[in-house]
C-alpha positions, 0 to 999 in steps of 0.5 A: 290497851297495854301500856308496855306497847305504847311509844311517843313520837317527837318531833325532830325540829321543835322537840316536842310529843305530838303523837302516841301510838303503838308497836310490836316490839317482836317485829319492830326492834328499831326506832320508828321515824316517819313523816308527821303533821307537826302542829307547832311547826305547822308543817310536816316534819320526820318525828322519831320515836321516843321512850 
């Protein structure tokens, strides 16, 4: 697995890395938001791409 692919997810209320995925970084220019279980929070919150 290519690590150049690889993008964190945080969490937008409690500012932490929940989440590791991947991403075509032809297609997908811009930063990913979605919504995600935040553990921390114990609920589902909007988590944003990080570097």
């Amino acid at each position: 697995m290519p690590q150049d692919n690889m993008m964190k997810l945080e969490c937008k209320e409690c500012k932490r890395i929940n989440y590791f995925s991947r991403k075509n970084k032809k297609t997908l220019k811009d930063r990913l938001e979605m919504s995600k279980y935040c553990k921390h929070c114990k609920k589902h919150t909007l988590h944003k791409e990080t570097k």
